[in-house]
N, CA and C atoms of all chains as a GROMACS GRO file, in nm:
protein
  561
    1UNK      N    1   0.205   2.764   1.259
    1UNK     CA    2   0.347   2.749   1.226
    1UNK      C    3   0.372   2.611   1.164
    2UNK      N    4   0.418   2.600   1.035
    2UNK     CA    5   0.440   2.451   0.989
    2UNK      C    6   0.536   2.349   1.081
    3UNK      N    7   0.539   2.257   1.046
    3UNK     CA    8   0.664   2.154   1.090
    3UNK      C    9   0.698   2.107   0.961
    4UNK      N   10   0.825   2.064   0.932
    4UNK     CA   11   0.899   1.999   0.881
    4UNK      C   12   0.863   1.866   0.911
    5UNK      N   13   0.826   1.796   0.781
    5UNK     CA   14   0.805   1.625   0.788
    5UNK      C   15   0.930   1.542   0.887
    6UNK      N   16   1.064   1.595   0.806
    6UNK     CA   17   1.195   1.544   0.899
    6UNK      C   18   1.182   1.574   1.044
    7UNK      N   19   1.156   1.692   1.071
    7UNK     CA   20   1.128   1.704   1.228
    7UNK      C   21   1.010   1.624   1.304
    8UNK      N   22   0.947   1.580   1.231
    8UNK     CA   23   0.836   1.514   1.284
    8UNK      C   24   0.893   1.380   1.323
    9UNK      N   25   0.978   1.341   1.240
    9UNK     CA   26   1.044   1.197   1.208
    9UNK      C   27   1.154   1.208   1.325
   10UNK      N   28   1.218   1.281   1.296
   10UNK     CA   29   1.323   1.313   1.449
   10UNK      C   30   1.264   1.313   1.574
   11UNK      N   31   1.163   1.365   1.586
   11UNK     CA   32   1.114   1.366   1.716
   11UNK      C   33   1.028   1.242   1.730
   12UNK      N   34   0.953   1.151   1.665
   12UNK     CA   35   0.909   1.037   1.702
   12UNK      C   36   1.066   0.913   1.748
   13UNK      N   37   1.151   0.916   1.628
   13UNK     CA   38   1.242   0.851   1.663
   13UNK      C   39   1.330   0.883   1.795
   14UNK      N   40   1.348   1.020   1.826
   14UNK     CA   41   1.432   1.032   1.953
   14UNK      C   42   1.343   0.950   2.106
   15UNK      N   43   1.196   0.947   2.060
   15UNK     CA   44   1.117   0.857   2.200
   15UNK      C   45   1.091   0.761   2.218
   16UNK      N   46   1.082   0.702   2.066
   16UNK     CA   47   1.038   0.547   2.007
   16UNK      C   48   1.174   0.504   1.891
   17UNK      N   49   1.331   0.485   1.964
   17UNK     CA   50   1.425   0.480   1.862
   17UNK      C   51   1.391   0.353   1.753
   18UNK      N   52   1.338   0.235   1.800
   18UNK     CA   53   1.324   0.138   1.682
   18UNK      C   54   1.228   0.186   1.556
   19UNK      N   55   1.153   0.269   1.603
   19UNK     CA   56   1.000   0.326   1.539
   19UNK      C   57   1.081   0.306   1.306
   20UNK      N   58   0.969   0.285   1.220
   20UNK     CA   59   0.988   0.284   1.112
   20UNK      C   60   0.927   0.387   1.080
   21UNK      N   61   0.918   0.476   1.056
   21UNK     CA   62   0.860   0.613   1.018
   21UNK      C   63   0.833   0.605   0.909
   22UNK      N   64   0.686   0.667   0.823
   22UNK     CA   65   0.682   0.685   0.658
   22UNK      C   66   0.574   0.807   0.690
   23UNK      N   67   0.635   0.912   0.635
   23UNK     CA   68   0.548   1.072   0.646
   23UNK      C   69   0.484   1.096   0.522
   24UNK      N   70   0.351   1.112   0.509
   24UNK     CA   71   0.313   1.195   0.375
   24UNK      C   72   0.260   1.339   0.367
   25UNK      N   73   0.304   1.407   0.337
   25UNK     CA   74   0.288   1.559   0.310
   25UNK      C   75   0.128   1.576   0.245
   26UNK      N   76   0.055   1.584   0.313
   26UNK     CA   77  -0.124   1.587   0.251
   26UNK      C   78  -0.115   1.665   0.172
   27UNK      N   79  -0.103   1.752   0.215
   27UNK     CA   80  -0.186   1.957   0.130
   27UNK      C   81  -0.052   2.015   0.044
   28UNK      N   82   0.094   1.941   0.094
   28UNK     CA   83   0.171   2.016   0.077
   28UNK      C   84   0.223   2.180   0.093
   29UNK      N   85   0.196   2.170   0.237
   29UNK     CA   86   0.158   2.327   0.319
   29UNK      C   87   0.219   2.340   0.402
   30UNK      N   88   0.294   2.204   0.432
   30UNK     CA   89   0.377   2.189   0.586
   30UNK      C   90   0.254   2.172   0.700
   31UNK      N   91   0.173   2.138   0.722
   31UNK     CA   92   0.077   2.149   0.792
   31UNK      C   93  -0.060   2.025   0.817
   32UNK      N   94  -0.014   1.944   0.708
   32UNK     CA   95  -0.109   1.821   0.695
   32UNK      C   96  -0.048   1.719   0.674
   33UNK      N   97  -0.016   1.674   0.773
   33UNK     CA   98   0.077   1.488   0.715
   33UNK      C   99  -0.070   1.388   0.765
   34UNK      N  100   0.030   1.282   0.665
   34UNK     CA  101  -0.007   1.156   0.726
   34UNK      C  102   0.103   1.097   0.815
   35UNK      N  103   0.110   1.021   0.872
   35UNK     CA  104   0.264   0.917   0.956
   35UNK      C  105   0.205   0.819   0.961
   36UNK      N  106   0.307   0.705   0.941
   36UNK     CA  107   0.301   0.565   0.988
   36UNK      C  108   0.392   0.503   1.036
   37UNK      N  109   0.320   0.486   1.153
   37UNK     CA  110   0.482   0.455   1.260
   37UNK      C  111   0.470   0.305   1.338
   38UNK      N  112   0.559   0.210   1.309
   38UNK     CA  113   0.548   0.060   1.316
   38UNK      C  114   0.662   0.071   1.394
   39UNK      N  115   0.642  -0.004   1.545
   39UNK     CA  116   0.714   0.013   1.627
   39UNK      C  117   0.750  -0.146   1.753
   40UNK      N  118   0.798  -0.194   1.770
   40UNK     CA  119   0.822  -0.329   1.864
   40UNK      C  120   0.728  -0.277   2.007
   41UNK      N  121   0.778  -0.147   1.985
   41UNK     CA  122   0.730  -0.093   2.190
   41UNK      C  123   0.605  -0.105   2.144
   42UNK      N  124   0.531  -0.101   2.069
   42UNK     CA  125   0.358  -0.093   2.073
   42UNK      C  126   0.302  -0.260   2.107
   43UNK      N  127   0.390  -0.354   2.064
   43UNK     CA  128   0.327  -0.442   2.108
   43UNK      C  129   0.225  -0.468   2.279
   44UNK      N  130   0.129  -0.526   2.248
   44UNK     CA  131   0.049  -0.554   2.399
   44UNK      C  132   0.017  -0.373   2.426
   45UNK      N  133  -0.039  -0.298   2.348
   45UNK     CA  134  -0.050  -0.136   2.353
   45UNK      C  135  -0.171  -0.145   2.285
   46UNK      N  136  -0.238  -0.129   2.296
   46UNK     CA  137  -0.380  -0.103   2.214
   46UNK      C  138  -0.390  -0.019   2.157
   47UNK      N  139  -0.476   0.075   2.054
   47UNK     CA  140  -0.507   0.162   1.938
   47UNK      C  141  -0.443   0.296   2.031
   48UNK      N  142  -0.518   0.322   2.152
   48UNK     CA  143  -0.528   0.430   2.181
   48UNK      C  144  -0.382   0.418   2.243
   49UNK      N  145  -0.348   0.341   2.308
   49UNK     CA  146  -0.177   0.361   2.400
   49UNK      C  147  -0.104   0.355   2.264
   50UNK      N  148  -0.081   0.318   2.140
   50UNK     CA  149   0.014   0.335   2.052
   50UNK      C  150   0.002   0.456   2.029
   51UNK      N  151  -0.122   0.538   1.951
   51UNK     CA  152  -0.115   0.706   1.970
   51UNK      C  153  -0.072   0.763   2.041
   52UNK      N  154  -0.112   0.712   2.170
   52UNK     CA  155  -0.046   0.834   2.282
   52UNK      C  156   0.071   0.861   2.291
   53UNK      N  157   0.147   0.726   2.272
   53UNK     CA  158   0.276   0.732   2.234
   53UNK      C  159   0.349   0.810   2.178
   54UNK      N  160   0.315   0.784   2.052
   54UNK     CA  161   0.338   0.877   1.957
   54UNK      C  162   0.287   1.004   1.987
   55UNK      N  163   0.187   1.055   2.023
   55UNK     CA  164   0.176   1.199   2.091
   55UNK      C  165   0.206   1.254   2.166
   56UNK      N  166   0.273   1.153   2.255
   56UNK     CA  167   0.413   1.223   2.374
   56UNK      C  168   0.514   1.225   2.314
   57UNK      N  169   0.527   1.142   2.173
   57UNK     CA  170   0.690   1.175   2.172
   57UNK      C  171   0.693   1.319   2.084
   58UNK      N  172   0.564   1.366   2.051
   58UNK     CA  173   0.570   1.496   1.947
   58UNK      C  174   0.538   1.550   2.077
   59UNK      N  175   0.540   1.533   2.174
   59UNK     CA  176   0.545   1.654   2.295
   59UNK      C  177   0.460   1.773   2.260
   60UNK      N  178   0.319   1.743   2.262
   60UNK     CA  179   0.258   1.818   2.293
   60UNK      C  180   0.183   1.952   2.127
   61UNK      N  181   0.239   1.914   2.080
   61UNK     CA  182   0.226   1.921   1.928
   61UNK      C  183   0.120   1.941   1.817
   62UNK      N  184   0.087   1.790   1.869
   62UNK     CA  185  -0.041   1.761   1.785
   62UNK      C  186  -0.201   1.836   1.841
   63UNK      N  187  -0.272   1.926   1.770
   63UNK     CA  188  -0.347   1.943   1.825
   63UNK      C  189  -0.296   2.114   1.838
   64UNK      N  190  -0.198   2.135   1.841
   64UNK     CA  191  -0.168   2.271   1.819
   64UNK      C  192  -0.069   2.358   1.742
   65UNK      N  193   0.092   2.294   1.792
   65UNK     CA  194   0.100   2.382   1.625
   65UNK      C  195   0.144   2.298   1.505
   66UNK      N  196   0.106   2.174   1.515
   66UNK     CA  197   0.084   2.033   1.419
   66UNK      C  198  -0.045   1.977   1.422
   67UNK      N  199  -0.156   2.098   1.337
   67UNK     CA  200  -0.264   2.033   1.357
   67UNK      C  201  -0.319   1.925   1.261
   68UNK      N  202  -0.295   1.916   1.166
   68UNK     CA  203  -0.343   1.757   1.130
   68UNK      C  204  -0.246   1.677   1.109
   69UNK      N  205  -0.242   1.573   1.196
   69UNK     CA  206  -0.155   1.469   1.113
   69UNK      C  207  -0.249   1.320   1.162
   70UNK      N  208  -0.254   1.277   1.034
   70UNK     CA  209  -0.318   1.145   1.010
   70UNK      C  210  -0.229   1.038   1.065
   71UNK      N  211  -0.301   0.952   1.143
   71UNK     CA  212  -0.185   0.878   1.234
   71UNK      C  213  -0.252   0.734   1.245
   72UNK      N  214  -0.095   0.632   1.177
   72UNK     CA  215  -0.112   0.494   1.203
   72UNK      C  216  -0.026   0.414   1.300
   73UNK      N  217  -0.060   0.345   1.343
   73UNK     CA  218   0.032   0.257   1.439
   73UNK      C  219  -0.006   0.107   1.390
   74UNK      N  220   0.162   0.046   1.397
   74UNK     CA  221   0.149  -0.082   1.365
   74UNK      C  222   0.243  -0.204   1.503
   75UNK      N  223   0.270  -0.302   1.510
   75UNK     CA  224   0.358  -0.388   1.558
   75UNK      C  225   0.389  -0.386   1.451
   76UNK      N  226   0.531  -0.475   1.414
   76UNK     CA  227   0.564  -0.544   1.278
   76UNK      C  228   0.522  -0.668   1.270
   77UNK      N  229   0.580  -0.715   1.320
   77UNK     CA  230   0.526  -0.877   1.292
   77UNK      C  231   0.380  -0.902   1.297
   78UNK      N  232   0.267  -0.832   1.344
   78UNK     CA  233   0.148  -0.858   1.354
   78UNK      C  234   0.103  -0.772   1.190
   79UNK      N  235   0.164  -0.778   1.093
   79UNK     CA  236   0.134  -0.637   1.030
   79UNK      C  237   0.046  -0.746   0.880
   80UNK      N  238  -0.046  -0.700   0.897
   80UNK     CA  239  -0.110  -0.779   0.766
   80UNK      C  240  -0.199  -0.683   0.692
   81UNK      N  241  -0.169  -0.585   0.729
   81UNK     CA  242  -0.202  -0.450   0.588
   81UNK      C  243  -0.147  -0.445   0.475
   82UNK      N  244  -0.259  -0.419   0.411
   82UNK     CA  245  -0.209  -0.432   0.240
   82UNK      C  246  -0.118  -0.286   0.228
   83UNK      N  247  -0.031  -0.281   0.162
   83UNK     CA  248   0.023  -0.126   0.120
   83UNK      C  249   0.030  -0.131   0.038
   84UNK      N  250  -1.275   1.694   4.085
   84UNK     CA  251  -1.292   1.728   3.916
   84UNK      C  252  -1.340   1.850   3.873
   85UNK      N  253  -1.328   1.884   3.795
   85UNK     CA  254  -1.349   2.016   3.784
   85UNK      C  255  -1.489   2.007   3.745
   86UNK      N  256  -1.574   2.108   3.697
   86UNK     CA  257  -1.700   2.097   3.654
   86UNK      C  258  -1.716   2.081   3.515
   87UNK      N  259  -1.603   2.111   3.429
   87UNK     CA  260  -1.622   2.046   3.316
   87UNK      C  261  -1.562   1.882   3.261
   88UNK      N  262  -1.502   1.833   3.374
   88UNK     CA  263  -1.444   1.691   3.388
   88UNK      C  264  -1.613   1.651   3.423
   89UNK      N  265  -1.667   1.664   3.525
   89UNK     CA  266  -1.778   1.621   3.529
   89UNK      C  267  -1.863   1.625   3.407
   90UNK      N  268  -1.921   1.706   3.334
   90UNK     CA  269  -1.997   1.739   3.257
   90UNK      C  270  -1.959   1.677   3.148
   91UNK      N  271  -1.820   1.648   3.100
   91UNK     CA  272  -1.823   1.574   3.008
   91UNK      C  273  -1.809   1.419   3.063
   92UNK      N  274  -1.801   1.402   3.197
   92UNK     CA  275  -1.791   1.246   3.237
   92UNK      C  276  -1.986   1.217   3.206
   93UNK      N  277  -2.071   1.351   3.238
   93UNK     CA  278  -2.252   1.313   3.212
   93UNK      C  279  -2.234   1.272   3.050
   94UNK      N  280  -2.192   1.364   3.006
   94UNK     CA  281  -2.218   1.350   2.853
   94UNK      C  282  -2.208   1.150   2.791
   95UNK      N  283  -2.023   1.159   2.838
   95UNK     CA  284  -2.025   1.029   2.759
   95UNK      C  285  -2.092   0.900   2.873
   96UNK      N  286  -2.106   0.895   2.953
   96UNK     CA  287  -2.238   0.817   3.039
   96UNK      C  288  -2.359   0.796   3.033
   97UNK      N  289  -2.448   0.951   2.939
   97UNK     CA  290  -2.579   0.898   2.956
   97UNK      C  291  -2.600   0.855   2.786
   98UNK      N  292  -2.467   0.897   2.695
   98UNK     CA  293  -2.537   0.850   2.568
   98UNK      C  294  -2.440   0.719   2.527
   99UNK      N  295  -2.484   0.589   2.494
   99UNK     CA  296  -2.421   0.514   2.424
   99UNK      C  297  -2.359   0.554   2.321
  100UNK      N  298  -2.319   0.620   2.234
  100UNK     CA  299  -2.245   0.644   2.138
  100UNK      C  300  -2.253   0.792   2.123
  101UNK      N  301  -2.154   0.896   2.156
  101UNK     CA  302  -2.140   1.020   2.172
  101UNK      C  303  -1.996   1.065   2.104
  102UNK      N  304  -1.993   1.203   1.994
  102UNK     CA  305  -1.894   1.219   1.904
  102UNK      C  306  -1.848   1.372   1.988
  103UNK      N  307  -1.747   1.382   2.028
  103UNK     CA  308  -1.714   1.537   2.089
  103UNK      C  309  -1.667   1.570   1.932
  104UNK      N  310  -1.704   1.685   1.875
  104UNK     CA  311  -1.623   1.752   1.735
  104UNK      C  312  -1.613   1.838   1.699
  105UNK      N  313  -1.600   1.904   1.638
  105UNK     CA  314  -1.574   2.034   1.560
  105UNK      C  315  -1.717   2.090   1.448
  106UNK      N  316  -1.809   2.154   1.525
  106UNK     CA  317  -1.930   2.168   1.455
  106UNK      C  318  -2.013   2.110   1.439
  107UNK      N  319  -2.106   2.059   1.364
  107UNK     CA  320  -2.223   1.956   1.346
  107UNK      C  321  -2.229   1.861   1.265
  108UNK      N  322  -2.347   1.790   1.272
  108UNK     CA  323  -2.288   1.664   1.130
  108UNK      C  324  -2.340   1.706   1.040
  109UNK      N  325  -2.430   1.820   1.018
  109UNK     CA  326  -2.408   1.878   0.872
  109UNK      C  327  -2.335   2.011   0.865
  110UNK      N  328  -2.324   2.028   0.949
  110UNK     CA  329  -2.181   2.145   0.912
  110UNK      C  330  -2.058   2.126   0.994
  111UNK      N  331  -1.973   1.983   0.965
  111UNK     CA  332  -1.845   1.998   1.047
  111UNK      C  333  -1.744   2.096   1.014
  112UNK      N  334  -1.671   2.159   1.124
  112UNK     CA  335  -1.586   2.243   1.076
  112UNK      C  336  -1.429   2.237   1.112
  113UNK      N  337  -1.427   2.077   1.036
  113UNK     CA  338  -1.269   2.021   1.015
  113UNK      C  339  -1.270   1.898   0.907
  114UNK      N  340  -1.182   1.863   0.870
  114UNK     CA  341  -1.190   1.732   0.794
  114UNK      C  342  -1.203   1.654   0.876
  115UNK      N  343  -1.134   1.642   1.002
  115UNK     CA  344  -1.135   1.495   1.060
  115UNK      C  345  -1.240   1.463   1.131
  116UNK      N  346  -1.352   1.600   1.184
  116UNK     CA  347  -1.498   1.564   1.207
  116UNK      C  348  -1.560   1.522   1.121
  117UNK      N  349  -1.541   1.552   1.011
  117UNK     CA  350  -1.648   1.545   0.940
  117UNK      C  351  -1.625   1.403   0.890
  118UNK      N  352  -1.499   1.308   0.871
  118UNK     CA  353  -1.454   1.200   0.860
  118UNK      C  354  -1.556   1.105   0.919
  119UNK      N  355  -1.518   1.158   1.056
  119UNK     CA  356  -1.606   1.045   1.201
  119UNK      C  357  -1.759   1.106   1.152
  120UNK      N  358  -1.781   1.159   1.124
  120UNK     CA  359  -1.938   1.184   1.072
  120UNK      C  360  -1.970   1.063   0.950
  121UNK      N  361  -1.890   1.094   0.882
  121UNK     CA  362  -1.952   1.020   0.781
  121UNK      C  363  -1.937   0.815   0.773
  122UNK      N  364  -1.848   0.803   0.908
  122UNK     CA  365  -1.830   0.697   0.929
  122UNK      C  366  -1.942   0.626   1.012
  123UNK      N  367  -1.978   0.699   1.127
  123UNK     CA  368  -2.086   0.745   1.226
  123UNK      C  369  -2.228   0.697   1.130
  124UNK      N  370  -2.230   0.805   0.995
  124UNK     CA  371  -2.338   0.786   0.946
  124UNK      C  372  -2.349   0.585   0.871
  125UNK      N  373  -2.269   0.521   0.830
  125UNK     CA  374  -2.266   0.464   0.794
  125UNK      C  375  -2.262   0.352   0.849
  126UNK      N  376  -2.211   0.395   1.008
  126UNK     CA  377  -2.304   0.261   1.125
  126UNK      C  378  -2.448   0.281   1.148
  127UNK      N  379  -2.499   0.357   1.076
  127UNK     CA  380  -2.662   0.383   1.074
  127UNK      C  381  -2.700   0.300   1.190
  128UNK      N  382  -2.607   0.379   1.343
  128UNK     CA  383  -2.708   0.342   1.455
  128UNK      C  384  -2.737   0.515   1.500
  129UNK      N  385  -2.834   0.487   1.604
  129UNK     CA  386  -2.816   0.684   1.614
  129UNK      C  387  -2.720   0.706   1.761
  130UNK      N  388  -2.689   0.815   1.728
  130UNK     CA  389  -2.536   0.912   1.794
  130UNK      C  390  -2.573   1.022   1.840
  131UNK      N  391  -2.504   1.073   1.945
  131UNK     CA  392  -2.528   1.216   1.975
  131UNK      C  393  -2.384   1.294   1.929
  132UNK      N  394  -2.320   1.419   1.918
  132UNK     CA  395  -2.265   1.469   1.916
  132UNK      C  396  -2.293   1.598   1.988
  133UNK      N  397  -2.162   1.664   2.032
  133UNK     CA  398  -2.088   1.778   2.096
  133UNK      C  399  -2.026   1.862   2.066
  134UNK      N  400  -2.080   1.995   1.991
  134UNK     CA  401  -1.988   2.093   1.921
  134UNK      C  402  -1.886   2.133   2.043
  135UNK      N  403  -1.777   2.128   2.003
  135UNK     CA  404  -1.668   2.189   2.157
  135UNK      C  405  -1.637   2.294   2.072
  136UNK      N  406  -1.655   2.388   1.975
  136UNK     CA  407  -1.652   2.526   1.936
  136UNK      C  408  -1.779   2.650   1.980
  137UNK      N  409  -1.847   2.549   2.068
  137UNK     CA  410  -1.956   2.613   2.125
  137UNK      C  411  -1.925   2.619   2.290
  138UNK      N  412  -1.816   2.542   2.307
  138UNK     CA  413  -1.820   2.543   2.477
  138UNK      C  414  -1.653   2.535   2.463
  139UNK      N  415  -1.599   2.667   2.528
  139UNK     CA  416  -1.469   2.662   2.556
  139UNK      C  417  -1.402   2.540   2.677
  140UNK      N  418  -1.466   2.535   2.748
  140UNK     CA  419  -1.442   2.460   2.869
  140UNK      C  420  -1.468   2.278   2.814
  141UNK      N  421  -1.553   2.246   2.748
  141UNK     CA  422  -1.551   2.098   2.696
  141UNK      C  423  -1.415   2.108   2.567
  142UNK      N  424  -1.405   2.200   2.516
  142UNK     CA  425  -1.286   2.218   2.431
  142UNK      C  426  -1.159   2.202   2.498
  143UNK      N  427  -1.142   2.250   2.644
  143UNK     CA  428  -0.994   2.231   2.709
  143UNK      C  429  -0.984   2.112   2.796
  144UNK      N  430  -1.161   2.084   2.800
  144UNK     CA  431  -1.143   1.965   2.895
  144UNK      C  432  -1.144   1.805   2.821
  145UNK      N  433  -1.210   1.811   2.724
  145UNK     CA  434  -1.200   1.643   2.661
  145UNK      C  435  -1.060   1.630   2.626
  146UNK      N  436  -0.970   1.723   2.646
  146UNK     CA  437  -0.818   1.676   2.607
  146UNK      C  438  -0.760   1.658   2.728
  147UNK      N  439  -0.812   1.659   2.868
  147UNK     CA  440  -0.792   1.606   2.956
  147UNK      C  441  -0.811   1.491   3.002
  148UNK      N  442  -0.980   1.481   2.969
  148UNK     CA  443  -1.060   1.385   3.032
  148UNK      C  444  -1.009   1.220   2.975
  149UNK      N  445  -0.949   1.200   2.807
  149UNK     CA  446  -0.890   1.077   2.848
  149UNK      C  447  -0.756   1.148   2.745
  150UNK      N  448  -0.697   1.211   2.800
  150UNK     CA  449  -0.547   1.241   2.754
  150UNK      C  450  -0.555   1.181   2.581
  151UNK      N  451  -0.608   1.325   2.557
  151UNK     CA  452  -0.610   1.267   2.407
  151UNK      C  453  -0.608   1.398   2.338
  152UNK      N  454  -0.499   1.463   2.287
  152UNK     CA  455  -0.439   1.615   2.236
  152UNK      C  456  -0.597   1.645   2.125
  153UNK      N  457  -0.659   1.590   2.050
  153UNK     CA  458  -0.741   1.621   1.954
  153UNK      C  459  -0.880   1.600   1.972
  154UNK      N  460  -0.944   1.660   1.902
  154UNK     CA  461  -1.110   1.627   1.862
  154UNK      C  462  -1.078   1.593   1.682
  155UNK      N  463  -1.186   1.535   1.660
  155UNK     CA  464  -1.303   1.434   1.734
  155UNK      C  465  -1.236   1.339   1.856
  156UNK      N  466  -1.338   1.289   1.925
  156UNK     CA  467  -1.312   1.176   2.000
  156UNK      C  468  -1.456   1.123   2.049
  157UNK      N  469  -1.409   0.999   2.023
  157UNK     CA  470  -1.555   0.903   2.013
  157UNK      C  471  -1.522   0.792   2.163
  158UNK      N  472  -1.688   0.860   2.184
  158UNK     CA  473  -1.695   0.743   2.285
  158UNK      C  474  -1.807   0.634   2.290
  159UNK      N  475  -1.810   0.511   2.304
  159UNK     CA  476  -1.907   0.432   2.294
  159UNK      C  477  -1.959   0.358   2.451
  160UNK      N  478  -2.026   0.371   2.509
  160UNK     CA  479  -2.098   0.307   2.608
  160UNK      C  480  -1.976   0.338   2.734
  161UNK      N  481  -1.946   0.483   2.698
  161UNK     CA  482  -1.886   0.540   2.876
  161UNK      C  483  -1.747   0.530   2.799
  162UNK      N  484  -1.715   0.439   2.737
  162UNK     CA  485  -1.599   0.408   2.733
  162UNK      C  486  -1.513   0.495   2.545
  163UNK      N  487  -1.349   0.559   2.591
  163UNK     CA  488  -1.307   0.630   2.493
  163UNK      C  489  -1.281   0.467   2.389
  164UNK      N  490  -1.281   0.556   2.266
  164UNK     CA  491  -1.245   0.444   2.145
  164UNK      C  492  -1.200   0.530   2.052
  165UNK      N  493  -1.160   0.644   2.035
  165UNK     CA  494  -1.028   0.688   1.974
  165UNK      C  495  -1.071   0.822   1.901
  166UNK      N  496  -0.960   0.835   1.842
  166UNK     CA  497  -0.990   0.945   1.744
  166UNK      C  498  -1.041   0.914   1.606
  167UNK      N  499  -1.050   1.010   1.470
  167UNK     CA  500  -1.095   0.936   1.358
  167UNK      C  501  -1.034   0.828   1.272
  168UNK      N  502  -0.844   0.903   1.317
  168UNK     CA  503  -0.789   0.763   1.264
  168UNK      C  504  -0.847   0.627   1.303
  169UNK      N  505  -0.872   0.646   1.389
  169UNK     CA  506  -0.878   0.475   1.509
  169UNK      C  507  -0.978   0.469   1.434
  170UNK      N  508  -1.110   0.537   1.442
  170UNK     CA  509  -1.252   0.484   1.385
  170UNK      C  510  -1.239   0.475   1.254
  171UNK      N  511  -1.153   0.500   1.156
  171UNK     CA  512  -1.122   0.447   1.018
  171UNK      C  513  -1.096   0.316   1.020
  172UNK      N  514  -1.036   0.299   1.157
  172UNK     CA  515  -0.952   0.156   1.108
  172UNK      C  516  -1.015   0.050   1.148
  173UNK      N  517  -1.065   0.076   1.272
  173UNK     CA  518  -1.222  -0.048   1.332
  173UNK      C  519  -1.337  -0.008   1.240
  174UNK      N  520  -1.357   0.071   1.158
  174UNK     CA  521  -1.497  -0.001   1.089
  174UNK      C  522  -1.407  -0.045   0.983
  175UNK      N  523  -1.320  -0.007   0.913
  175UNK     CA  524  -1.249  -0.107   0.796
  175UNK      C  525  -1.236  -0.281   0.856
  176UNK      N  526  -1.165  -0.293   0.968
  176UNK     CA  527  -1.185  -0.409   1.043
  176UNK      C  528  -1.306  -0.481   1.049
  177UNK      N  529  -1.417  -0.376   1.092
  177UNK     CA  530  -1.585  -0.435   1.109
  177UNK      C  531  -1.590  -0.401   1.301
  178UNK      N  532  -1.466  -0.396   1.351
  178UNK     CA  533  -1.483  -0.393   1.502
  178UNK      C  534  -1.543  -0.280   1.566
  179UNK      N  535  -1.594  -0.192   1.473
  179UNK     CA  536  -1.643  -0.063   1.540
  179UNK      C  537  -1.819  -0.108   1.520
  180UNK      N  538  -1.841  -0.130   1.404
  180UNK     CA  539  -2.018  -0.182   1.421
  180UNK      C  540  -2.010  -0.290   1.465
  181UNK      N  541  -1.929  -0.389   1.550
  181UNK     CA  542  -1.935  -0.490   1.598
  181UNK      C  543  -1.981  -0.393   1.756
  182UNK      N  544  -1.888  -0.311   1.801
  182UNK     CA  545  -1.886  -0.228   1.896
  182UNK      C  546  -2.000  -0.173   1.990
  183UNK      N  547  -2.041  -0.131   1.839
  183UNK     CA  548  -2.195  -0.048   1.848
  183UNK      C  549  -2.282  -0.073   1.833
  184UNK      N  550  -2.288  -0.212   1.767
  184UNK     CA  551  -2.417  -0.339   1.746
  184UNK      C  552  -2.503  -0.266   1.639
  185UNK      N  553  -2.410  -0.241   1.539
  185UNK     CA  554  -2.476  -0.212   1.379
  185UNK      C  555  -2.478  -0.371   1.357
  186UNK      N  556  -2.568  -0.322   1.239
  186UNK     CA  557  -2.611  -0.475   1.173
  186UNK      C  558  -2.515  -0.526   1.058
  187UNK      N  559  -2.450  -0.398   1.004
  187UNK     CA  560  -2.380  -0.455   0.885
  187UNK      C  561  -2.194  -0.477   0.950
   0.00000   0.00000   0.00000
C-alpha cells in the first residue's frame, strides 16, 4: 500500500514537532522515499536512537507497509554536510 | 528469550562482523542489502552474513533483538551499528573501517 510523502511528513512532525523534514520520492511509486529529518531532540542521540525515533514516530511503518525509505538524521547546529 | 533471541544473540557473538539481509552477497534480494554488501565489500575485511528469507524466525526476531523495524542490520564485535543508511554514512566518515580495523 503506498504512503503519501505528506503523510510521512505529518506523522514525523506530529512526534518530533521541531523536526525539518525534506522527502524525496525515489521510484516515484509512492513506495520509495528518501527523508531527511534534522531535529534539536536528536541531540546527545546517536545514529541508531535518532532512527528509532523517527521509526516510532512512523509507528510501526517502516519495514512494512513503507518499505523503503532512505533515512537521514541530523542535529542542526552540528550539521556540516555538504547539500 | 526465546530460541530465536538466542540464536541470533550466537550469531552476532561468535562472528566479528556479521550482516543479517535479504539473500546473499551475490544474490541480494533488496537494494538496501545489496547496498551494505557492496560497502562490506569495500572494507575488504571478511564478514559473515544471514539470509533471514531462509529462516522465518531470525526474520521476526532481529527486529526484536535490537528494536530495529528493517534488514539489513549490521553488527560488529556483538555490538548493533545500524542499518545501511547508518553504514553509508560511517564509511563516508571513515568510522566504519575505523570500526572494523580495515586498513583504508
Amino acid at each position: 500500500m503506498p504512503m503519501m510523502a505528506s503523510e510521512i511528513e505529518r506523522l514525523i512532525k506530529a512526534s518530533i514537532p521541531d523536526a525539518q523534514v525534506t522527502i524525496r520520492d525515489l521510484a516515484g511509486d509512492g513506495d520509495h522515499y528518501a527523508a531527511r529529518v534534522v531535529s534539536r531532540s536528536f541531540e546527545g542521540m546517536n545514529r541508531i536512537r535518532q532512527h528509532q525515533a523517527v521509526y516510532a514516530a512512523l509507528g510501526g511503518r517502516v519495514g512494512g507497509e513503507l518499505h523503503a525509505l532512505q533515512l537521514e538524521t541530523a542535529v542542526p547546529n552540528t550539521e556540516n554536510l555538504s547539500e | 528469550m526465546s530460541d530465536a533471541q538466542t540464536r541470533i544473540e550466537q550469531l552476532v557473538k561468535s562472528n566479528d562482523v556479521v550482516l543479517f539481509m535479504k539473500g546473499t552477497p551475490l544474490f541480494p534480494q533488496c537494494g538496501f542489502s545489496s547496498r551494505a554488501i557492496a560497502i562490506l565489500e569495500r572494507l575488504g575485511r571478511q564478514y559473515e552474513t544471514v539470509d533471514v528469507l531462509q529462516d522465518p524466525e531470525i526474520r521476526q526476531g532481529i527486529k526484536q533483538y535490537s528494536d530495529w523495524p528493517t534488514v539489513p542490520q549490521l553488527y560488529v564485535k556483538g555490538e548493533f551499528v545500524g542499518g545501511s543508511d547508518i553504514m553509508m554514512e560511517m564509511f563516508e566518515t571513515g568510522e566504519l573501517q575505523q570500526l572494523v580495523g580495515a586498513d583504508a
